[in-house]
C-alpha positions in Angstrom: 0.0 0.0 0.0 1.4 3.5 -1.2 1.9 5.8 1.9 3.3 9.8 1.5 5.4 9.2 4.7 7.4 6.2 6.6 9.6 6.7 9.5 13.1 4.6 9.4 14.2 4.4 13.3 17.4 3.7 14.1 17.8 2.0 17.2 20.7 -0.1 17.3 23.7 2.1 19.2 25.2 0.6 22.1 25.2 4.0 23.9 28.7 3.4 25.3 29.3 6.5 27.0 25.8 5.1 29.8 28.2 2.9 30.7 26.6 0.4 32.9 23.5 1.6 32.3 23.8 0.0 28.4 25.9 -2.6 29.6 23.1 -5.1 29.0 20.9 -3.7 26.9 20.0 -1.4 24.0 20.2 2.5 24.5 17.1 3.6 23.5 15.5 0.6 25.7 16.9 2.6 28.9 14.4 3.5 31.5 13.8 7.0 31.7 11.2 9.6 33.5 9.6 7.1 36.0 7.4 5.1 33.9 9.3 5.7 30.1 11.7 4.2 27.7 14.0 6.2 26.0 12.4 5.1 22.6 8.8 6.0 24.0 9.3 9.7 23.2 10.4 9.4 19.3 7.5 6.5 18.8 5.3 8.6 20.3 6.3 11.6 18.0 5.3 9.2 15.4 2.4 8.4 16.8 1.3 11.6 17.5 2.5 12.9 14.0 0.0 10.4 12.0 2.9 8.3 11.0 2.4 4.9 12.0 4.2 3.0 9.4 7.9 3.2 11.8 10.3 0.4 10.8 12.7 -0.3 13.7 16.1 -1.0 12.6 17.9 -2.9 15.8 20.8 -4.7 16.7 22.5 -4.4 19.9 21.7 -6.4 22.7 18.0 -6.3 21.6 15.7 -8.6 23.8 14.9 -5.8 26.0 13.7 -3.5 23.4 11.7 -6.1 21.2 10.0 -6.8 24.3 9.4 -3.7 25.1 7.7 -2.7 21.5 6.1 -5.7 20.8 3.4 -5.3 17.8 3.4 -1.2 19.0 0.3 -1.5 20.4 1.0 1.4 23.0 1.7 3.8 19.9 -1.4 2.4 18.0 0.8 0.5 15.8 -0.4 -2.7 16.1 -1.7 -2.7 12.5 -2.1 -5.4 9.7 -0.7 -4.0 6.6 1.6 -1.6 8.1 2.4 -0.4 11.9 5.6 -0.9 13.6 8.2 -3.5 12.2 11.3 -4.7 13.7 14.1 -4.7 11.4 17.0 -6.5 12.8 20.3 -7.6 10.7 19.6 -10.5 8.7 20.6 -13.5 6.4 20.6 -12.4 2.7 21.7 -15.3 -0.7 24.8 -13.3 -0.3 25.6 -13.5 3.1 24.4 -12.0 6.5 26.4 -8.6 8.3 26.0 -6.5 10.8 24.7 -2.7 10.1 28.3 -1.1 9.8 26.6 2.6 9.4 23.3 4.8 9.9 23.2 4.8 6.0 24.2 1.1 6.0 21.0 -0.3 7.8 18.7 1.7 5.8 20.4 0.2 2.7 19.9 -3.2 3.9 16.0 -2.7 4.4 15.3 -0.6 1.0 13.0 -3.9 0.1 10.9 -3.4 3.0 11.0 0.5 2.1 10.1 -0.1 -1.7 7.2 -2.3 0.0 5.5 1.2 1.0 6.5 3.2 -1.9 6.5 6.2 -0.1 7.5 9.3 -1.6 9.1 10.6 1.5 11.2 8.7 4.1 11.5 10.5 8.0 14.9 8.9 9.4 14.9 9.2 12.9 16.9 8.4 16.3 15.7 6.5 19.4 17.8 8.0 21.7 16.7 11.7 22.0 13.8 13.3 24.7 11.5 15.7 22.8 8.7 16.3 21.6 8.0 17.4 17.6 4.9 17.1 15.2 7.3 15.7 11.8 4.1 16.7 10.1 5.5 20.8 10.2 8.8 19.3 9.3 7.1 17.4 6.1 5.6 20.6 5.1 8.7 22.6 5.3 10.5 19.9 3.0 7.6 19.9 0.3 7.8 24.3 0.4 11.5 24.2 -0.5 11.4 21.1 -2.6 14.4 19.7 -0.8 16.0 16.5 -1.6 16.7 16.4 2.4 15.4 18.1 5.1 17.7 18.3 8.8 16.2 19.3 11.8 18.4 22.2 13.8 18.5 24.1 16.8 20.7 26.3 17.9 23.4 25.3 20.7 25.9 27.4 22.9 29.0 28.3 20.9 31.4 26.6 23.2 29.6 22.8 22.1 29.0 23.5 19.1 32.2 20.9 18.0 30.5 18.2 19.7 27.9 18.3 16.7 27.2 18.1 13.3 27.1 21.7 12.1 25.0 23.1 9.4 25.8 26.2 7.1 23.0 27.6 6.1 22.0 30.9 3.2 19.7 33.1 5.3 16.6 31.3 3.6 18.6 28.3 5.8 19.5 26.6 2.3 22.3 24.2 3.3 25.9 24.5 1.6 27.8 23.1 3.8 27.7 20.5 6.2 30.9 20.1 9.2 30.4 16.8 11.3 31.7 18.0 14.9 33.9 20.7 13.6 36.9 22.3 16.2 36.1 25.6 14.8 32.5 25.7 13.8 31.4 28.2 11.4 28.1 28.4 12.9 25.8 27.1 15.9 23.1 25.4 14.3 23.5 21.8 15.1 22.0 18.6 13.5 19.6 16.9 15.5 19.9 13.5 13.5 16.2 13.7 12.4 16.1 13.5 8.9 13.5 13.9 5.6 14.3 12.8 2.4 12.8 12.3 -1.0 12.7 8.8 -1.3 13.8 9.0 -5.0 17.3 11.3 -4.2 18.2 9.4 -1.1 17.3 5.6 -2.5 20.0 6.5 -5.4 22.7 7.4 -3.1 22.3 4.5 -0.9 22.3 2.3 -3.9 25.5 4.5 -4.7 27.4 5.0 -1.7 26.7 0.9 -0.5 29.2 0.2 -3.6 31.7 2.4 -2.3 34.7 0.6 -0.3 35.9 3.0 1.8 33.0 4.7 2.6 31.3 4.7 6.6 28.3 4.0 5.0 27.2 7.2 7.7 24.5 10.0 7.0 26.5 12.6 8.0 29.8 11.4 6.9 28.9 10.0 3.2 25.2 10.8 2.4 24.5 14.2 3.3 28.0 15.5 1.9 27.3 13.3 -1.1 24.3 14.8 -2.1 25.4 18.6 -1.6 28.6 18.5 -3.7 26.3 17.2 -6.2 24.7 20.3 -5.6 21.3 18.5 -4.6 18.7 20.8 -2.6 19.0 20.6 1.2 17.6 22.6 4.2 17.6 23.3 7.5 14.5 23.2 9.6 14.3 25.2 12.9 13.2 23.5 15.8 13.1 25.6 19.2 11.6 23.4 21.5 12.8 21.2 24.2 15.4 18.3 22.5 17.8 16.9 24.4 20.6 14.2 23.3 20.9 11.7 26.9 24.2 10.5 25.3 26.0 10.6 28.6 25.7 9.9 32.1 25.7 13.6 33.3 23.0 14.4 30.1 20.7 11.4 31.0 20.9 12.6 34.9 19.8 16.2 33.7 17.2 15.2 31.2 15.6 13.4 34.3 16.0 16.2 36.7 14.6 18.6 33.9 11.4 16.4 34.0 10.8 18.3 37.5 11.0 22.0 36.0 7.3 23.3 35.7 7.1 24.0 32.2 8.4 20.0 31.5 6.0 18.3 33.6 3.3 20.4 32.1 4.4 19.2 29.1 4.2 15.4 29.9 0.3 16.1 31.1 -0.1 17.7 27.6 -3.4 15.8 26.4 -2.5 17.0 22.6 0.8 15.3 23.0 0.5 12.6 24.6 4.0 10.4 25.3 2.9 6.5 25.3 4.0 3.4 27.0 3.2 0.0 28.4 1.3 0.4 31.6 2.0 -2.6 34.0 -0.9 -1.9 36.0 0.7 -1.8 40.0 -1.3 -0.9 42.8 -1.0 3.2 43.7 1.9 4.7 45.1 1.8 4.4 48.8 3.4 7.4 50.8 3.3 6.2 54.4 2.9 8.7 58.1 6.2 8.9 58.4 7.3 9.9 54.3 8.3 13.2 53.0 8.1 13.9 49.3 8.9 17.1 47.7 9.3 17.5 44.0 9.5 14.3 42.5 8.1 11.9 40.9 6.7 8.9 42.2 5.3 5.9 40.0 3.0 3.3 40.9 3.4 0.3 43.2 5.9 1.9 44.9 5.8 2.2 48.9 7.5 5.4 50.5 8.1 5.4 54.3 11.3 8.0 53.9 12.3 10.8 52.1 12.1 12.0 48.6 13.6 14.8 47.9 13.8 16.2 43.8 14.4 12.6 42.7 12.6 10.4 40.1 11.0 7.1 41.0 10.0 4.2 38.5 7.3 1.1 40.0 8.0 -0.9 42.7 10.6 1.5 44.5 10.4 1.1 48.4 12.3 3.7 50.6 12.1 2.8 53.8 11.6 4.4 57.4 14.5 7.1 57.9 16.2 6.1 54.2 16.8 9.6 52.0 16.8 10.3 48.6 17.9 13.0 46.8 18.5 14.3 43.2 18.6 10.3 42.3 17.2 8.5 39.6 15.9 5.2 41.3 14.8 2.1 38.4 12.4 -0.1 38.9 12.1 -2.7 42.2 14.7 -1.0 44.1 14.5 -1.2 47.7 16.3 1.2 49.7 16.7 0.4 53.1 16.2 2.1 56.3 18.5 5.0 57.9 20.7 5.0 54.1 21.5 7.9 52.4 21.2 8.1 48.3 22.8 11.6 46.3 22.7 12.3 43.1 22.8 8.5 41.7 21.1 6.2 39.5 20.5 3.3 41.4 19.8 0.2 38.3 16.5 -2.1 38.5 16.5 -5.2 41.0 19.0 -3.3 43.5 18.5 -3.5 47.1 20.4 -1.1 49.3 21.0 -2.4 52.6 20.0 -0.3 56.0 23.0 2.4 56.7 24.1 2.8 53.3 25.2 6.4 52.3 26.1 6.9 48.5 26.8 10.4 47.7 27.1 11.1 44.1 27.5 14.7 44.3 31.2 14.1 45.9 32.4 12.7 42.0 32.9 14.2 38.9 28.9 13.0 37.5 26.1 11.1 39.1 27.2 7.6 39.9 25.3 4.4 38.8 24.8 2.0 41.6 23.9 -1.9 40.7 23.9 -5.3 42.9 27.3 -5.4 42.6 28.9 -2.5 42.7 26.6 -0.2 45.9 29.5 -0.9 48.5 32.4 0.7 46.7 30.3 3.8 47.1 29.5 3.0 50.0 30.6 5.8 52.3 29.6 4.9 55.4 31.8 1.3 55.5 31.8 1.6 58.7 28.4 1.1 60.0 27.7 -2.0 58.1 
């Protein structure tokens, strides 16, 4: 069935700079704003956006965040003719590989592309908080009759080498594209969400997949292809809240953010709504002798201490006399009674013991607490 519009997700990035927290599964499968996945927010953009064709293009460590999307039903995916596919690496007559690029695993799945014969393809990332309607992004593409479309916003000059850097005409006509320049021209940076004219990119991918030495990379090979070439490309504004959780310190503040006003406004935004399973737990319990202030709390968890500007997934208990502050606590965590959590992100199935006191704020970024690591943290060795 023709559709105007499919969404390509990549999802496969092994997110090494979460350390632990990617250790055993995918990035975009990480748990994030007390009840969310990291991939919730762009599916739900999707969603949202009327696009519910979304291929899935995964490969590392996977389990998690199959099982997680199942048919998409939370996204009203769940469709029979189109709806959310999973597109893992695969066996081919000639062989079976890995994705080795961006522009790589959208090559290897231009059959299930062709399938929809769209005339526009959104690529997208799974491992960015924000929220966008693609539809204003489409219509900006069709106005300027772009081979490409790059969504852009503006960072502070002293980052603007960690990005991919656009040069834009004042109409914001591309002629130049700088992946992560150390003197950048300019401050609009690529926010890895893409349009293209199915036609224009389909022949460069055919193009560049021949090419030996190439990354087989969007911003390396594809993009820079196409404008030497001289092909039409633009930049599209976006000036809302986007933000990359790439790193430990960026995931901590993209939580903590959640607990700004104007954010958790945003999340009860009935327009724009941000879907996910619900595992249906009891309600949150905050006991006579709790204190919360500032934070979220999630179902089927059972507070009895204190809560202080922290996020809370299901299934957390805090016991009498325990603290937490500015901490990101996962799912089934127990914290035990008289300990002491700062600034962490304490990983699913972890039980701190009574007396614990892990203070995050004394290192360089939050610190991610597990099973086995809690007492190298510990700071107060000598009570247990």
């Amino acid at each position: 069935m023709k559709k105007e519009v499919i969404g390509m997700l990549l999802a496969g990035g092994k997110g090494t700079r979460l350390g632990l927290l990617t250790d055993a599964i995918a990035k975009p499968a990480v748990h994030f704003g007390g009840k969310y996945r990291i991939i919730d927010f762009t599916l739900s953009n999707c969603s949202n956006s009327k696009i519910h064709t979304v291929g899935v293009l995964t490969q590392y460590s996977p389990l998690e965040l199959h099982k997680h999307m199942g048919i998409g039903k939370p996204w009203d995916m769940d469709r029979q003719t189109d709806g959310l596919s999973i597109l893992s690496p695969f066996q081919a007559s000639d062989g079976a590989s890995w994705y080795s690029g961006t522009a790589d695993a959208i090559t290897k799945n231009i059959h299930y592309i062709d399938q929809h014969d769209p005339e526009y393809v959104l690529v997208i990332s799974g491992d960015h908080i924000y929220h966008m309607d693609y539809r204003k992004m489409l219509e900006h593409h069709k106005e300027t009759g772009a081979s490409a479309t790059i969504s852009v916003m503006e960072v502070p000059w002293d980052e603007a080498s960690r990005f991919g850097i656009l040069n834009t005409k004042d109409d914001l006509e591309v002629y130049e594209f700088d992946e992560k320049p150390k003197n950048p021209k300019n401050n609009l940076a690529s926010m890895g969400i893409y349009i293209f004219t199915w036609s224009d990119l389909r022949q460069y991918l055919v193009d560049d997949e021949k090419v030996e030495d190439s990354d087989h990379d969007f911003g390396k090979d594809i993009i820079p292809s196409m404008l030497k070439d001289g092909l039409p490309m633009y930049a599209y504004r976006f000036d809302g809240y986007w933000k990359d959780v790439g790193t430990i310190k960026s995931y901590w503040e993209a939580n903590m953010d959640l607990l700004e006003e104007d954010l958790t406004l945003s999340l009860n935004n009935k327009e724009w709504r941000t879907y996910s399973h619900d595992s249906n737990y009891p309600p949150e319990y905050i006991g006579e002798t709790a204190l919360v202030k500032n934070s979220l709390i999630t179902s089927g968890s059972w507070i009895d201490g204190t809560v202080t500007q922290s996020v809370l997934f299901e299934k957390v208990d805090v016991f009498e006399g325990a603290e937490v502050v500015e901490s990101i606590i996962h799912p089934s965590v127990k914290i035990g009674k008289n300990s002491k959590i700062t600034k962490a992100i304490v990983m699913e199935n972890t039980t701190i013991p009574d007396n614990v006191v892990i203070d995050g704020s004394t290192y360089d970024e939050p610190v991610v607490i597990n099973q086995e690591n809690y007492a190298e943290f510990n700071q107060a060795k000598g009570v247990n």
